[in-house]
C-alpha positions as CSV (number, residue, x, y, z in Angstrom):
1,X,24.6,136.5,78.4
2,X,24.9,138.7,81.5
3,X,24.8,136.2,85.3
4,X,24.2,137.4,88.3
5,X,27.0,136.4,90.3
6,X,28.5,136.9,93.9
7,X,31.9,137.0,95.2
8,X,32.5,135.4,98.5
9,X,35.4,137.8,99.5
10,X,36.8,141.4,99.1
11,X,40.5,140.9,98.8
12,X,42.6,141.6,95.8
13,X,41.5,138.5,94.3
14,X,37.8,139.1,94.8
15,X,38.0,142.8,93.7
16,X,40.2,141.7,90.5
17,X,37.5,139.2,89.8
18,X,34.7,141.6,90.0
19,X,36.3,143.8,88.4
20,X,36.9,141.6,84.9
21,X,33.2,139.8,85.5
22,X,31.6,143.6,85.5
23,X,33.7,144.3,82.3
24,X,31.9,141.4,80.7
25,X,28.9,142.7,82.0
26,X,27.5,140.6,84.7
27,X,26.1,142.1,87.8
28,X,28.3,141.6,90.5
29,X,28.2,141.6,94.1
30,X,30.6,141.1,96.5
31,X,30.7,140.2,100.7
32,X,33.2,140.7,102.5
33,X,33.3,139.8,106.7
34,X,35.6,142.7,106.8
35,X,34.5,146.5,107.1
36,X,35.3,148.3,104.1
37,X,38.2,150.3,105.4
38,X,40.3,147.0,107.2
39,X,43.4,147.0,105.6
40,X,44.1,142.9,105.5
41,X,46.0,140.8,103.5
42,X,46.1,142.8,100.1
43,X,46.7,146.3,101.7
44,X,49.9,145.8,103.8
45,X,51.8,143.1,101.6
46,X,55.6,144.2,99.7
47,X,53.3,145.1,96.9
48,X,55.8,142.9,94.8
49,X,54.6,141.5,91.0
50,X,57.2,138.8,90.7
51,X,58.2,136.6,87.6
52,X,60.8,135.2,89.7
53,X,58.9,133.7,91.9
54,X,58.4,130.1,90.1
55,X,59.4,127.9,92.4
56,X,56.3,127.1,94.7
57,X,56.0,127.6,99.1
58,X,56.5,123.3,98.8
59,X,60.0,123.0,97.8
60,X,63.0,121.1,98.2
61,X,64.6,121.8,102.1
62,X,61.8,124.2,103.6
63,X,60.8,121.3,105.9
64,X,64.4,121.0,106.8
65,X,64.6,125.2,106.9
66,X,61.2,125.0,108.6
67,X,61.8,123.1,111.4
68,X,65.4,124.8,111.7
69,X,63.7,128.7,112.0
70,X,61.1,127.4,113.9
71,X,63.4,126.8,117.5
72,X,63.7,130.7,117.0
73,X,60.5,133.2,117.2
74,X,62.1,135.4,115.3
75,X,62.8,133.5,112.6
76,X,61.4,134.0,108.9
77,X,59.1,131.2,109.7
78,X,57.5,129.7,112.7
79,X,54.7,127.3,113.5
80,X,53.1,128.1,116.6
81,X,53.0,124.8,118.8
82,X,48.8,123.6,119.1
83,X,46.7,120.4,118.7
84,X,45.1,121.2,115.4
85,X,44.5,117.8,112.9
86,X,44.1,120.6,110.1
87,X,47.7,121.7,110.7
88,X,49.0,118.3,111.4
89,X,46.6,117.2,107.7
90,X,48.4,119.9,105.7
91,X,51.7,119.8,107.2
92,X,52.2,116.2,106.2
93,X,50.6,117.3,102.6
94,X,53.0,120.0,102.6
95,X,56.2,117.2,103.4
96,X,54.8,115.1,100.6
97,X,54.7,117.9,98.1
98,X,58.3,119.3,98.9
99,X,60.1,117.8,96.2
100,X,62.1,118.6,93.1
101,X,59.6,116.6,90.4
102,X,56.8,118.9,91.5
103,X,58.8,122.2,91.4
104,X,59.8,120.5,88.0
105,X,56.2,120.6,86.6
106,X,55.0,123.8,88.9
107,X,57.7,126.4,87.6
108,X,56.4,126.9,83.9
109,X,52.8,127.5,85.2
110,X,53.6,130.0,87.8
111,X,56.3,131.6,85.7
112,X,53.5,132.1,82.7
113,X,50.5,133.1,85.3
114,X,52.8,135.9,86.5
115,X,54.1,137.2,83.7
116,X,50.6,137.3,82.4
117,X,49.4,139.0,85.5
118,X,52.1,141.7,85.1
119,X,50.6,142.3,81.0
120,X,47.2,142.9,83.3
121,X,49.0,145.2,86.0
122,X,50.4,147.0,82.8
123,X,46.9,147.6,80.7
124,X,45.1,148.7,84.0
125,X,47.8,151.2,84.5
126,X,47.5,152.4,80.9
127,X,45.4,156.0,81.4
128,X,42.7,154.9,78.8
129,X,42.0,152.3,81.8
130,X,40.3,155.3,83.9
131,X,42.6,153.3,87.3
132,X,44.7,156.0,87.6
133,X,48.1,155.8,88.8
134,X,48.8,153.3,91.4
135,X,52.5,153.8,91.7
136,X,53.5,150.6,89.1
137,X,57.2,150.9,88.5
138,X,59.2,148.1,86.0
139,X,62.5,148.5,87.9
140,X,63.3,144.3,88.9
141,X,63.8,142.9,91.9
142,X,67.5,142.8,93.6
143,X,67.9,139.2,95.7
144,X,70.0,140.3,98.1
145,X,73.1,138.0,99.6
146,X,75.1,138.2,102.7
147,X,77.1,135.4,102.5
148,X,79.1,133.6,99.4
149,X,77.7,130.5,100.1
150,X,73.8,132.3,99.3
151,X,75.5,133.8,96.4
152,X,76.2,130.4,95.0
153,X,72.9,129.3,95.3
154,X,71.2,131.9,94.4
155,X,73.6,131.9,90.9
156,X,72.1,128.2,90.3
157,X,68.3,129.4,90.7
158,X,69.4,132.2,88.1
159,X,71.2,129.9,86.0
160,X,67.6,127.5,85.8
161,X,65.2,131.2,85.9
162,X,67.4,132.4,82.6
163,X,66.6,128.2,81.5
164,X,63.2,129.2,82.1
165,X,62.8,132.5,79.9
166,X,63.2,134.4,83.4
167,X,66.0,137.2,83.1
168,X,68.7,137.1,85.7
169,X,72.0,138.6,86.4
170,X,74.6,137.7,89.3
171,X,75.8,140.4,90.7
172,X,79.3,141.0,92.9
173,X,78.8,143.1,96.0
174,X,80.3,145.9,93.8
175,X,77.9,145.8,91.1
176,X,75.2,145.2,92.9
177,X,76.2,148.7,94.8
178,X,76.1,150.5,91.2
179,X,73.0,149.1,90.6
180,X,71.7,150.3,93.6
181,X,73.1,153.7,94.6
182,X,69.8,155.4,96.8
183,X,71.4,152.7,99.8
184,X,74.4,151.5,101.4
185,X,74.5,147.7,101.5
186,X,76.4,145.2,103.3
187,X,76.4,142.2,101.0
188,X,78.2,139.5,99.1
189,X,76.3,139.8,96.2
190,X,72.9,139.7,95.0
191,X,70.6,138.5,91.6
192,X,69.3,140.6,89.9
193,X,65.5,139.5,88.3
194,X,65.0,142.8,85.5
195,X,61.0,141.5,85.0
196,X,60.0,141.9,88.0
197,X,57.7,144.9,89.3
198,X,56.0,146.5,92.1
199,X,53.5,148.8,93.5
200,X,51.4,150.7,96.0
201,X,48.8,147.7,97.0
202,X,46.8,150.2,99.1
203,X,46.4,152.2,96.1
204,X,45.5,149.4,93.8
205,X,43.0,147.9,96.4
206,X,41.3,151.4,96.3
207,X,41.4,151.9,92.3
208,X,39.6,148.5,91.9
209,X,36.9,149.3,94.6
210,X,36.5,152.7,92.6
211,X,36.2,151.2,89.3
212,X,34.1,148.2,90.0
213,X,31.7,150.9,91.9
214,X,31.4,152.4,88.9
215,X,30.2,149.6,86.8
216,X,27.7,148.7,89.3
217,X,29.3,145.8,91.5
218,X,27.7,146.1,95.1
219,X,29.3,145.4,98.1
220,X,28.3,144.6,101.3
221,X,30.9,144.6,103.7
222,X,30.7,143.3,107.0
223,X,28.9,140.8,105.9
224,X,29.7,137.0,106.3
225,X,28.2,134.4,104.5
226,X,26.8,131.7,107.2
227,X,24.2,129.1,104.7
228,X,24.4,128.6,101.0
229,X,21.6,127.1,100.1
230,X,21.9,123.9,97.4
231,X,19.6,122.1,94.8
232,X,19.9,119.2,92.6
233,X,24.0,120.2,92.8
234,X,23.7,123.7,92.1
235,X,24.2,126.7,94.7
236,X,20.8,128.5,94.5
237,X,21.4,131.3,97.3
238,X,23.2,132.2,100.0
239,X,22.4,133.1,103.6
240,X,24.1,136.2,105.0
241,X,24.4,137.5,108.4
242,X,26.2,140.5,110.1
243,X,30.1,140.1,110.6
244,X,29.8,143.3,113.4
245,X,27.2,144.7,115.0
246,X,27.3,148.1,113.0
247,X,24.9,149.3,110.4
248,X,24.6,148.0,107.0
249,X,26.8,149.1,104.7
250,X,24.3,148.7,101.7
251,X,21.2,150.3,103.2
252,X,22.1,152.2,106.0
253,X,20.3,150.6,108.6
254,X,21.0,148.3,111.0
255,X,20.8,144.7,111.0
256,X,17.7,142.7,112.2
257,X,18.7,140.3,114.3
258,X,22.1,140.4,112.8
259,X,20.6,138.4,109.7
260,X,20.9,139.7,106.0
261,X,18.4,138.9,103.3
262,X,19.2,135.9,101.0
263,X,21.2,136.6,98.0
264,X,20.3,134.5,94.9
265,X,22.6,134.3,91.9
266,X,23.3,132.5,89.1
267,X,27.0,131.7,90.0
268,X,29.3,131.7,93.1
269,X,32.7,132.5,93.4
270,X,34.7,131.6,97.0
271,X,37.6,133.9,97.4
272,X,37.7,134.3,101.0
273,X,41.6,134.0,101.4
274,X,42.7,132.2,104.7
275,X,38.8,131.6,105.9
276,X,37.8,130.2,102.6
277,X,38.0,126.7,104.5
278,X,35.1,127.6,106.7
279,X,32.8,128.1,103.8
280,X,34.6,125.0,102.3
281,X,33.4,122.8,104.3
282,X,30.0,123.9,104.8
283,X,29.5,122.7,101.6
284,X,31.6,119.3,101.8
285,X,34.8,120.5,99.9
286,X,37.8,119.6,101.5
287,X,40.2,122.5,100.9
288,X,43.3,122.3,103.1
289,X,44.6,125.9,104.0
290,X,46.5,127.5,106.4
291,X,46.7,131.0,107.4
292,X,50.5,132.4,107.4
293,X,50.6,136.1,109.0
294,X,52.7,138.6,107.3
295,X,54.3,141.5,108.9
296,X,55.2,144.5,107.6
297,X,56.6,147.9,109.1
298,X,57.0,151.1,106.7
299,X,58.7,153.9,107.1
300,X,57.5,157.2,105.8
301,X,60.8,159.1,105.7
302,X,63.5,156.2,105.8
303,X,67.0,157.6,106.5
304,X,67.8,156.1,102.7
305,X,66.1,154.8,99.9
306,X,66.5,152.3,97.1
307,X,65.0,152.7,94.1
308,X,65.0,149.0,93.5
309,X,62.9,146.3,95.3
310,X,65.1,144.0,97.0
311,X,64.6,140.5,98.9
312,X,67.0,139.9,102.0
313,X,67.7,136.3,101.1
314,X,68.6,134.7,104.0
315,X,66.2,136.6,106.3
316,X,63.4,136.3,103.4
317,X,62.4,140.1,103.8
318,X,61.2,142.3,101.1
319,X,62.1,145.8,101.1
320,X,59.8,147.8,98.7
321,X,59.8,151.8,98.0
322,X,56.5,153.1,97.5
323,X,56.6,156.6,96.4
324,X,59.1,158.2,99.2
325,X,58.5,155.9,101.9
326,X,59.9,152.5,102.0
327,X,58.0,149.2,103.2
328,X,59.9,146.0,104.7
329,X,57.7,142.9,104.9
330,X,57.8,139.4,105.5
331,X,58.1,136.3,108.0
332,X,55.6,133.5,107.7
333,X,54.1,132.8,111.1
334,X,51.3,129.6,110.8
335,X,49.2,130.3,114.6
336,X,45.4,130.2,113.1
337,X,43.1,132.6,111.9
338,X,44.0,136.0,114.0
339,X,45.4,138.8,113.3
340,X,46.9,139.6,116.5
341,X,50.6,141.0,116.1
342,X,53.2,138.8,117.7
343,X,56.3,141.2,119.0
344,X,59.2,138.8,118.3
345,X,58.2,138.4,114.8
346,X,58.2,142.5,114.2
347,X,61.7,142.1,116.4
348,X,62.6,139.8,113.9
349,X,62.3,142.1,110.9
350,X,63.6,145.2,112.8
351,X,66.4,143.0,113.4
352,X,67.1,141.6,110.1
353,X,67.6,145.1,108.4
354,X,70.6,146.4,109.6
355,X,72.9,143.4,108.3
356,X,72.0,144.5,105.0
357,X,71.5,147.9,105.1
358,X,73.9,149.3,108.0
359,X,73.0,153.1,108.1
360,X,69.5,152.1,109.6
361,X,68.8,151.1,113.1
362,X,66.0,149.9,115.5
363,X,65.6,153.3,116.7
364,X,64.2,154.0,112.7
365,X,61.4,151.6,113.6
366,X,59.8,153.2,117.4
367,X,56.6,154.4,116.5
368,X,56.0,152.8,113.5
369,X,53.0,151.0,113.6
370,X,53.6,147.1,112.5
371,X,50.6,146.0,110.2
372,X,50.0,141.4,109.8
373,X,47.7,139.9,107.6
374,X,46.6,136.3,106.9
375,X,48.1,134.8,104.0
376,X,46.2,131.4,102.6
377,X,48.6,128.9,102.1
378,X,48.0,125.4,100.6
379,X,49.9,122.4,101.0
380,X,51.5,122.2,97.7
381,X,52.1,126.2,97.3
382,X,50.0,126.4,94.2
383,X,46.7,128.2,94.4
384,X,43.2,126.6,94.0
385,X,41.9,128.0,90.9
386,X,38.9,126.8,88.7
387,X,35.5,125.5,89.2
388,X,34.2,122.6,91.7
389,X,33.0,119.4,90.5
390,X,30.8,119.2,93.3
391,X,28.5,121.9,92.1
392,X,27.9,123.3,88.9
393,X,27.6,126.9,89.6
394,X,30.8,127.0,91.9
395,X,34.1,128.2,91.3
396,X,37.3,128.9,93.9
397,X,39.7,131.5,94.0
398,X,42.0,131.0,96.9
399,X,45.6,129.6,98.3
400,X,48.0,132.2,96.6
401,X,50.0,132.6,99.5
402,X,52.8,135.4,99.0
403,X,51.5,135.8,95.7
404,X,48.1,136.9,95.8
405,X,49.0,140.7,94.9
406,X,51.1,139.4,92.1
407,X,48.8,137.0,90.8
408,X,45.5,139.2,91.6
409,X,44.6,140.6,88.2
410,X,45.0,137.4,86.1
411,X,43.2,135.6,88.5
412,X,40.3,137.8,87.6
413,X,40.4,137.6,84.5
414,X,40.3,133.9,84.3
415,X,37.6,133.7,86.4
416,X,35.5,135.8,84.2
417,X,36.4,133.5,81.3
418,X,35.5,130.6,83.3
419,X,32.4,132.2,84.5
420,X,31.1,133.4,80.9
421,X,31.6,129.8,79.8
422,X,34.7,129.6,77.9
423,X,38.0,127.6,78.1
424,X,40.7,130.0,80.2
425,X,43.6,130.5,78.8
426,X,45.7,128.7,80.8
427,X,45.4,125.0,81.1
428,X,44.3,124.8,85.2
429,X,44.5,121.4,85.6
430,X,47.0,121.9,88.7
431,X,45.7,124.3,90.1
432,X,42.3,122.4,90.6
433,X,40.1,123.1,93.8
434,X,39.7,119.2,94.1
435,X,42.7,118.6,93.6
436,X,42.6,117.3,97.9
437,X,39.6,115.2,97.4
């Protein structure tokens, strides 16, 4: 039976999620506070589909590593100093859920969601799909090492990844150089995940908008929600209001009084990435998030180029090619919900690169516009995924962090199971939007 439904959010997970809901044929429409053309959080990211990434933000020694990097602006991750009980709420939550047992029972769900999200990445990029080709390439993911005593640890998270059903191969500096011939590297060693794959994410983003157009989901972008409206535990509309003071992007005209007309639906979806929270608690739910801003620089004629995705270990950077330019990302800053772009963390990354790869320099990087966006990060590192007890017709989508891209497509997909009423095919109960009360 076809639903009217409506999307709280245009990001990869909300497109993906149109996208599989419109293939079911419900009529979809999506808001977004952004204008159709901002390139945030699913446009600029290492456009990385990543396996090998089991292990959860809320691990073993990142409050340790945390409070190490964050003496140091420049470091891979830094908390920006503010009285702000939400931070001070999730960063305790964050402490208690940094621990081996909950790795332990994490690892097999995000190893499975990944590698199920890849299956998706594979089938859209099929040509009967009508997506076209957004650069997917299966060529792994090189974990790059400077120093032996990375190696070593990197070798044990390969030694519990192959444990897992997760390929990997250690690699000495020399066969990690064969491996990797398009770039000169100044390493120990590296890992070598051969599952892993990546992409353009600006091109994805814009072959989902294209294809849901085309089976009839609306959008209306700048265009924030402000009132849902509730009845008997149901979500029966939702106020709307202008994000900008710019036309409409649905009718043309401007807005009255900045006020949009009332949307009413049968279900509602809240995939609003890092301001999810605001809607959150309009409605009571307690969703702890924060927002942790991602840079990345790329370079459209870089001096050399892998072939191979890589991952500066120590300096957690991801270095991706897309087509012939080549895209270095990372650092995790936690400052709030902006997007302004702090200069020591793009010093940071310029920084970083040489130590790996010593034929580029900083002078590679002047001119080259550095893009951030807003990752939503939950306490335990696991997204919130499934419906709300709270209210019948509600479901969340948020709190991927660095795996949203990666994760995108599958996320979609259950959601339109969910939403058409059937049991998704992956047991949910951890990721569980009430999972914080």
């Amino acid at each position: 039976m076809s639903k009217r439904i409506v999307i709280i959010g245009g990001g990869v997970i909300g497109l993906s999620t149109a996208y599989y809901c419109a293939r079911r044929g419900h009529q979809v429409t999506v808001l977004d506070r952004a204008a159709a053309e901002h390139a945030g959080c699913s446009y600029g990211n290492a456009g990385l589909v990543v396996p090998s990434h089991f292990v959860p933000l809320a691990a073993p020694g990142m409050v340790k590593l945390g409070l190490k990097w964050m003496l140091n602006p420049e470091s891979p991750f830094y908390i920006k100093p503010r009285l702000d009980w939400d931070l001070w709420d999730w960063s305790f939550k964050f402490w208690r859920a940094a621990n081996a047992s909950h790795v332990e029972r994490s690892a097999p769900l995000l190893r499975d969601l990944n590698f199920a999200s890849r299956a998706c990445f594979e089938e859209l990029a099929d040509g009967s799909s009508g997506f076209g080709d957004f650069g997917l390439e299966k060529r792994g993911l090189l974990m790059l090492c400077k120093s032996p005593q990375t190696l070593d640890k990197e070798a044990k998270f390969a030694a519990r990844a192959n444990e897992l059903g997760v390929p990997a191969a250690v690699l000495d500096a020399r066969q990690g150089a064969a491996l990797e011939p398009g770039v000169r590297m100044d390493i120990a060693g590296a890992v070598h995940f051969p599952e892993d794959a990546h992409l353009s994410p600006g091109r994805f983003m814009a072959a989902l908008k294209v294809q849901c157009a085309m089976m009839g989901v609306q959008f209306r972008w700048e265009t924030e929600a402000c009132k849902l409206h509730l009845e008997r535990g149901r979500v029966i509309s939702i106020g709307a209001r202008a994000a900008s003071p710019r036309t409409d992007s649905v009718s043309g005209e401007p807005p009255a009084g900045g006020l949009r007309p009332e949307i009413e639906a049968d279900e509602f979806v809240l995939c609003g990435g890092s301001w999810s929270p605001c809607v959150a608690r309009e409605l009571g739910l307690k969703l702890p998030m924060q927002a942790g801003k991602g840079y990345s620089l790329t370079l459209p004629q870089p001096r050399q180029l892998p072939g191979i995705p890589c991952i500066f270990t120590e300096a957690r950077l991801a270095v991706t090619p897309m087509g012939g330019a080549l895209r270095f990302g990372g650092t995790m800053e936690i400052a709030g919900l902006n997007e302004d772009i702090n200069p020591a963390r793009v010093r940071g990354i310029v920084n970083s690169v040489p130590g790996y790869f010593p034929e580029f320099t900083a002078r590679d990087f002047a001119g080259v516009q550095p893009w951030c966006g807003l990752r939503p990060c939950s306490p335990d590192g696991l997204p919130y995924l499934g419906r709300t007890a709270k209210f019948t017709n509600l479901a969340i989508a948020t709190g991927h962090a660095m795996m949203g891209l990666s994760l995108g497509p599958l996320t979609g997909r259950l959601l339109a199971q969910i939403l058409s009423g059937e049991n998704p095919e992956f047991d949910l109960t951890r990721l569980n939007p009430d999972r914080y009360g």
